[in-house]
N, C-alpha and C positions, 0 to 999 in steps of 0.2 A: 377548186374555186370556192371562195367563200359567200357565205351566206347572208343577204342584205340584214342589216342591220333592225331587227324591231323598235317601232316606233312607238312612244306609250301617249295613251291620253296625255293633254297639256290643259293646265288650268288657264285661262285667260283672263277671266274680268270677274270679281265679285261685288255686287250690288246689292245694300242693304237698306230698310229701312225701318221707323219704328221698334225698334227695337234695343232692349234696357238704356244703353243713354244716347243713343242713333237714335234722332225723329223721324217725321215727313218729309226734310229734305233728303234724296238719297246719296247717298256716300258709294260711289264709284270706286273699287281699288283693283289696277291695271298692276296682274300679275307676271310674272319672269321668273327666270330661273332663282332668281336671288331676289325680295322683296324685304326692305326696311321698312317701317313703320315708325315714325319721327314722331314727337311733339310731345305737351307739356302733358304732367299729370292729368289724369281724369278727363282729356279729351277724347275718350274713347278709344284708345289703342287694341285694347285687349278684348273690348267686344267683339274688335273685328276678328280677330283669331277665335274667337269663341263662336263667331257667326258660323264659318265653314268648317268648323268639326260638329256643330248641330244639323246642317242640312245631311252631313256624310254618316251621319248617325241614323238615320229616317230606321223606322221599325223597331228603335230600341229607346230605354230610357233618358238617354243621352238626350233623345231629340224633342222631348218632351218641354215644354214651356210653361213655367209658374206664373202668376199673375204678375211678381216682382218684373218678371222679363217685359211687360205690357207698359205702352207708355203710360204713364201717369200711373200705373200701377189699375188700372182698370180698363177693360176691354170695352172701344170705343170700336163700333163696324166701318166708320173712316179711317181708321187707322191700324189696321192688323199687322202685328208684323210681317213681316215679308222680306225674303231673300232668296236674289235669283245666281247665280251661278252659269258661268259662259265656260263651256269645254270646247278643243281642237280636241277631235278626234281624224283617226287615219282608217276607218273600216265604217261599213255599214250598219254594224251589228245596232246601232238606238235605233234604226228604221228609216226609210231612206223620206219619209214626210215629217222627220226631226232635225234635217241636217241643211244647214243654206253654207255656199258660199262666201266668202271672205271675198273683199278687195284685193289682199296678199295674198288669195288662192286656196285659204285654210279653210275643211271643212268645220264648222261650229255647230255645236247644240245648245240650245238654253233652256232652262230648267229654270220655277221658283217657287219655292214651299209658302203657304201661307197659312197663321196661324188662327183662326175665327173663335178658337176659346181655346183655357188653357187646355193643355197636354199634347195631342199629336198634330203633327202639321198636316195638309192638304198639298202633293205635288202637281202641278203641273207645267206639258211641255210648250213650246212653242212652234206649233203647226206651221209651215212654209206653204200647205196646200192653200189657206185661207189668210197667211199673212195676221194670225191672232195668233193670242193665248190660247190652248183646249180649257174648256170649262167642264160642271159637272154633268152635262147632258149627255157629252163625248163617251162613244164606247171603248177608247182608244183615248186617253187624256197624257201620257209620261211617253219618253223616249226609254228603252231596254225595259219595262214592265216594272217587275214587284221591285223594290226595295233593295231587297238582299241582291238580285241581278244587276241595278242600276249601281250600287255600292260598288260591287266588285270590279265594274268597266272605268271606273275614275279614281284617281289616286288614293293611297288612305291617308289618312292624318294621323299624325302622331302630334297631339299637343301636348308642351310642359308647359306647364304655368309658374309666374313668379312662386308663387308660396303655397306651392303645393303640398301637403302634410310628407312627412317622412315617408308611411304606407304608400302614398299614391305614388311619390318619387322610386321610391323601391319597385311598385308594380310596371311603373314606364319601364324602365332598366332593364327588369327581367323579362319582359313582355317584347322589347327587342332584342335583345339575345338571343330566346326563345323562335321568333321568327326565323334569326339567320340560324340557327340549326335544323330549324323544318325547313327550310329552302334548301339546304347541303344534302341535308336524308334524301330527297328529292332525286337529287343527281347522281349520287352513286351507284356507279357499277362495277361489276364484277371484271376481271382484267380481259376474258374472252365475249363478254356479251357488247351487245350493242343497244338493248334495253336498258334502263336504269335498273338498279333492284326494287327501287323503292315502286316502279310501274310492275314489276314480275307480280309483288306480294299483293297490290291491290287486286290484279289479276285474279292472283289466288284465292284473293278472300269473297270476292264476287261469286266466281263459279262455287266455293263452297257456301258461300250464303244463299244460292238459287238454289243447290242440293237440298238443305236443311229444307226449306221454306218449301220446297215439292212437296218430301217427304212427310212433313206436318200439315198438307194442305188438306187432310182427311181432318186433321182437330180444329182444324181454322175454319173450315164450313159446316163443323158441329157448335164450334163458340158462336157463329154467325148469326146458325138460324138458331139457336138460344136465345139468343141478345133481340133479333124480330121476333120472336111471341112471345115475351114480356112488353115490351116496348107498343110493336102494335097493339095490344091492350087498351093503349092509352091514346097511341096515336093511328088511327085505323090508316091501313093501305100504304102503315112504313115499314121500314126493312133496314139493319144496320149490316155494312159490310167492314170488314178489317182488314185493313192493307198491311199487309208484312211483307211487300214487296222489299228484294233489298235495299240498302241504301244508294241512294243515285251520285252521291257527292262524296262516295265513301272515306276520300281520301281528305278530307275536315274533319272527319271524326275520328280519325286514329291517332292516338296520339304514342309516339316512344320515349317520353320523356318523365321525370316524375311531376305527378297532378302539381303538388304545390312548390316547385324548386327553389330554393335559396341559394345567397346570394350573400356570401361572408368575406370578410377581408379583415387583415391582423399582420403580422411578422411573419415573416419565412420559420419554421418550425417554432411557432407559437401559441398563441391563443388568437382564434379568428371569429369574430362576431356579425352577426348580419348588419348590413349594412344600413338599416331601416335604426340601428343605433347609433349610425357615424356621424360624424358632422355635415351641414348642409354643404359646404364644401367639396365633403368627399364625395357626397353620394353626384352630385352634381359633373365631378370631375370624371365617374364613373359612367354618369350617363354619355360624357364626351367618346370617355374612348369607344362603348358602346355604338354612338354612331362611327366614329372613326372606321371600325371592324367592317359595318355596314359599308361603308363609301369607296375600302378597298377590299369590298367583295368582288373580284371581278365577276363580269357575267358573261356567258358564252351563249348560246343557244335558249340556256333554261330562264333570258332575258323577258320570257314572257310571263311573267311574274306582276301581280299589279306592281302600278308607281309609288311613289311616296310623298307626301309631302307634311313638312318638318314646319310644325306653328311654337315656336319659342319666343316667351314673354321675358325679354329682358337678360337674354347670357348671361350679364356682365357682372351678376348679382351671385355672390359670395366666393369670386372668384379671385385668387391673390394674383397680383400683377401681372406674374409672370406666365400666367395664366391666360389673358385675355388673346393675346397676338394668337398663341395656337389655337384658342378656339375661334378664333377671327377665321383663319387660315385652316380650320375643320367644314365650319357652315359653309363656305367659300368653294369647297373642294367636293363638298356635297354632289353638287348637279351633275359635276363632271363625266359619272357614267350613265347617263341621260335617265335616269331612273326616278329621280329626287326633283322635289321643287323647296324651297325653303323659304317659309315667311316670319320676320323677326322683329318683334318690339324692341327698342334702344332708345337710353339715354345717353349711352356711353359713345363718340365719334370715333371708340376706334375700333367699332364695330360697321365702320362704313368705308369702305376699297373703291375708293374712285376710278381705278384704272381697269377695273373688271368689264368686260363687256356684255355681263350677263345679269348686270344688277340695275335695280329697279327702287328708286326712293320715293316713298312715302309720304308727306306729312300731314295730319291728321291732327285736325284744328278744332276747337270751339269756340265759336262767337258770342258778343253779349247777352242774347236771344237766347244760349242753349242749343244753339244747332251745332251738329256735327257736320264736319268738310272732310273727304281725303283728296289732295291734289298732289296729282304726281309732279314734282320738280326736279327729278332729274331717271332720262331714259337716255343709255345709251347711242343707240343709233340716232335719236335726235340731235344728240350733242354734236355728231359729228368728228370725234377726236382722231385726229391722224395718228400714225403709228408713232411719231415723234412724240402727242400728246401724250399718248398711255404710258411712253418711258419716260417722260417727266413728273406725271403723273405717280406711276410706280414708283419712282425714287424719292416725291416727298414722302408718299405714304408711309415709305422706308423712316424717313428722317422724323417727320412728326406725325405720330399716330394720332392728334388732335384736328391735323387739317380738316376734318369733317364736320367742323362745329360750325360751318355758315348753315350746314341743312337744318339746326334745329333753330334758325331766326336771330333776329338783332340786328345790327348796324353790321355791316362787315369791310372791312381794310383789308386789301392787297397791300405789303410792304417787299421789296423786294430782296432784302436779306436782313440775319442776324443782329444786326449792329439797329436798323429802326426798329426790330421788336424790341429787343432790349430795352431800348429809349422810352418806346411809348406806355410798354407794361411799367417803366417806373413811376414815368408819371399818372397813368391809371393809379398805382396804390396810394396816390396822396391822396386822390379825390374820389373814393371809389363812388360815391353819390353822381355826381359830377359823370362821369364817361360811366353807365349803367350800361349791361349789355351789350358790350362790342369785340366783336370776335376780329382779332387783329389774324393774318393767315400769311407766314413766311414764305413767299413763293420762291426762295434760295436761286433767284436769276430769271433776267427777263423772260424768256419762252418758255418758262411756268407761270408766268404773270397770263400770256396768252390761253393757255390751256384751261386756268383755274376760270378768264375770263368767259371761255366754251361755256363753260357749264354754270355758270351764274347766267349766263343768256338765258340760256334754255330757260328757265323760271323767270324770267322777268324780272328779276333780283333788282333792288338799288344797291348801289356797293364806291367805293371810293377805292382810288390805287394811285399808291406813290412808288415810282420809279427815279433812277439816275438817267438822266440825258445823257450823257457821256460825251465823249469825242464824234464829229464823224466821220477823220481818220485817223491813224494808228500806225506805229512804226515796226514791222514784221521783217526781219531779218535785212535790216537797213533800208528797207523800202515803205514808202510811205502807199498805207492801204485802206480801203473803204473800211469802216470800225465795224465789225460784224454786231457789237453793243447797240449801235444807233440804227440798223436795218432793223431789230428787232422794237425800235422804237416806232417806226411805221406799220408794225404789224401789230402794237398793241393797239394804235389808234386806231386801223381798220377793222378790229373784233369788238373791241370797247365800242365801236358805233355802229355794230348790229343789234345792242341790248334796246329793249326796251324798257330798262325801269332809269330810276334817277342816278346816272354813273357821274361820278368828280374826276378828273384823269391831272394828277400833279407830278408834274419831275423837278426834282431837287436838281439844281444847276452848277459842276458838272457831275455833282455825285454826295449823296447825304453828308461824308465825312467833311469833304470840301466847303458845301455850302452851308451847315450850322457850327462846326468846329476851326475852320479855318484850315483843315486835314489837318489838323495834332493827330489823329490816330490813326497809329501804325502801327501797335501790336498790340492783341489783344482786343480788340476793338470793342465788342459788349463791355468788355469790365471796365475800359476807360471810358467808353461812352457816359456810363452812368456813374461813373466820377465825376465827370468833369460837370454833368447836371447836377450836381450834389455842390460842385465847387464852385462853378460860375455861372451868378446868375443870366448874364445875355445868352449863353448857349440855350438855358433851362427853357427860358422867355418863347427864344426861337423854335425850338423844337415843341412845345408848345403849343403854339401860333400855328404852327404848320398841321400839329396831331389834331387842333379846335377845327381848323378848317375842313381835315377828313373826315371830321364825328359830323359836318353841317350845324358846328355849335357858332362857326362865326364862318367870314368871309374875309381878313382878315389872313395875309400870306408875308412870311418874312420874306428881305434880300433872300435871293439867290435861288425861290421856290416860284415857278409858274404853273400854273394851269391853263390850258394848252384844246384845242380842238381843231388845229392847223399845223403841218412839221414846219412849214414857214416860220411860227411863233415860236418854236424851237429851236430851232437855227439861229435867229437870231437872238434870241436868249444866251447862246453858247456862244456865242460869236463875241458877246458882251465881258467873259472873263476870260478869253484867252490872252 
């Protein structure tokens, strides 16, 4: 029979404020297995990854705060910073007057450091006995106690930053490598025992460290009372004791590896140099496989290992093309043995897998004001996407790894295949003033029109979508049949008007090639289409008119193009060219 599955700490919610270019408004970020973090430069992306590997730092220098890090760069007592931290935990070990209830059942604990001057922070927990903060009067103020205990019960963080020096990219690399061989040493055993070896030898070293430390306990309560009568001299009715007791954690201090390991790479019987000289690229690609090794570590039992979680600023950054998809498809594959959480700064969309059910988007705004925003615009299970969805879904991803350019803003178009992007991106390069900003999105067939519309609901999105009306029927092995194109025309208008932002719904009448070409095109369709814009001005005009209308640059719709909020009005539209 096997053994239930270990469940690890889960990150849930980080809340920040004040802090380097986060103000007083707080910035919310609803964590998951997979977290993107969207939006434009310098609105704050990387504070936030910077935020939770300083609270998971507490005790060490890491977590210390410079004045720079203080709003305005000087310490105002309204405005400390402050960042709180939401963990699901599955045990009692924080204390059971640290742990409330979830609506979904989830035990939580919250946690938030605050900083009152520069250098260390001040944690406290969140008491469910009193329904407050503990403060400093509390004899009992943190869930799990000191520091280095509270660390160890919650993920760790492995942050890479965009433009980390060579050294420090070097130190990440070998610093998890390092890890997965001290977690393997761990496990090994001998083919007849059932102990690990690596539990026999601490064994071993314990009972010989108590040996030692008896035997010398005759020198150690002669250095004792040495050390009290000098010392009482000075401070009457004191007494110094020395604890040589052995170490309680012994198995952190051993180390089998060498102190400082390198980390070379060159030619197959060549000359190999450290990697801390290679190109950003390399060391980079290096880190990948690095987590790679990590992600099909399997894990069996010795699962009780802390968690992980992976803060990267920006993948996308000196990676060559062919490069990206697999790293896309590495972070991706990360959580998969429930070990890992991973949260990712991106400009790049094809760092964002709409079809994933485990990813969580980001965006992270700044207003006129200076204020920092994260709002989450897109969470799976709100979306709602049926299994049809996610293989629609999965299969643009497949075809254009750009489809994820509505999450970082602008106008955005639903067109529903090849031949109106083509169109419309051409006439974008004439004016590129003119249509600024607009992320045109091939949904390559109508019930991907549906799907892409899911998930622009869920955010409130404004958005415009051109569809073909089609037939609505159809000739199927000599018989005439409902048009499965035109039922799919009732299911975009019933998604299309669950949104709540400003949606345009237009069908080209009975199909784009039809109604601005007169259907000339039958082969090749992109490359004629934008011939024949180049050749004839009425087609140009038309198409046009129609592209003005989905930017909300006019109102204004050629022959053959409606807009539509009733299938009645559709019907009869269609009804009109046959």
């Amino acid at each position: 029979m096997s053994k239930e599955k270990t469940k690890h700490p889960r990150l849930h919610k980080l809340i920040i404020k004040n802090f380097r270019s986060i103000g007083d408004k707080p910035v919310e970020i609803e964590l998951d297995n997979i977290v993107v973090l969207v939006g434009a430069n310098n609105a704050g992306k990387s504070s936030i990854l910077k935020a939770y590997e300083i609270v998971m730092s507490e005790g060490s220098k890491e977590s210390q705060l410079t004045i720079e890090d203080f709003p305005n760069h000087r310490i105002n007592e309204d405005k400390y910073p402050e960042i709180e931290l939401q963990t699901i935990v599955y045990d009692n070990s924080p204390g059971e007057k640290w742990i409330f209830e979830t609506e979904s059942g989830e035990n939580l604990v919250r946690e938030k450091w605050i900083w009152k001057t520069a250098g260390k922070p001040v944690r406290y927990g969140f008491d469910i006995t009193k329904n407050d903060w503990a403060d400093d009067q509390d004899k009992q103020k943190v869930p799990w106690g000191a520091p280095n205990i509270a660390n160890s019960r919650r993920p760790k963080p492995h942050i890479v930053e965009a433009f980390a020096s060579p050294e420090e990219q070097t130190k990440q690399v070998i610093g998890i490598l390092v890890s997965i061989l001290n977690e393997r040493v761990k496990t090994i055993k001998e083919d007849t025992d059932e102990e690990s070896t690596f539990n026999k030898l601490i064994s071993t070293v314990k009972t010989l460290q108590t040996s030692i430390v008896e035997e010398c306990q005759e020198q150690i309560n002669k250095i004792q009372k040495e050390l009290s009568s000098y010392v009482g001299k000075v401070f009457p009715n004191y007494e110094v004791q020395f604890d040589a007791k052995p170490e309680e954690s012994l198995e952190n201090t051993i180390n089998f590896f060498k102190t400082n390991p390198q980390l070379l790479i060159g030619p197959i019987n060549g000359f190999k140099s450290p990697i801390e000289r290679q190109g950003s690229g390399a060391r980079r690609t290096l880190l990948w496989t690095a987590l790679r090794i990590v992600a099909e570590n399997k894990k069996t039992e010795k699962d009780k290992n802390r968690p992980h979680v992976l803060l990267l600023d920006e993948p996308e950054i000196c990676l060559h093309p062919n490069a990206v998809r697999e790293s896309c498809d590495l972070l991706y594959s990360l959580p998969q043995n429930d070990n890992w959480q991973v949260m990712v700064t991106t400009h790049s969309p094809q760092f964002i897998d709409i079809s994933r059910d485990n990813t969580t988007i980001v965006r992270v705004s700044r207003d006129n004001n200076g204020d920092v925003s994260g709002t989450t615009i897109f969470r799976p299970e709100r979306a709602k996407l049926t299994d049809d969805d996610k293989k629609n879904l999965k299969l643009l991803n497949v075809y254009d790894p750009y489809v994820g350019e509505f999450f970082f803003g602008g106008k955005i178009i639903i067109v529903e295949g090849d031949t109106e992007y083509s169109a419309f991106r051409h006439i974008i390069s004439y004016n590129k003033k003119k249509y600024k900003d607009i992320h045109i999105i091939r949904a390559r067939g109508k019930s991907t029109i549906v799907s892409l519309a899911k998930i622009l609901n869920q955010f409130g999105a404004s958005y415009s979508v051109l569809h073909d009306s089609d037939y609505q029927t159809c000739i199927r092995k000599e018989k005439k049949i409902i048009n499965p194109a035109w039922t799919n025309n009732i299911k975009i208008l019933e998604e299309v008007n669950k949104g709540s932002g400003c949606i345009k719904l237009i069908s080209s009448i009975p199909h784009f090639e039809g109604a601005y070409y007169n259907d000339e095109l039958k082969t090749e369709k992109p490359y004629t289409a934008i011939h024949m814009i180049k050749e004839n001005k009425t087609v140009y005009d038309n198409v046009e008119k129609v592209f003005d209308n989905l930017c909300n640059l006019s109102n204004d719709l050629p022959e053959n193009a409606i807009e539509w909020n009733e299938i009645s009005q559709l019907e009869k539209a269609v009804a009109k060219v046959k």
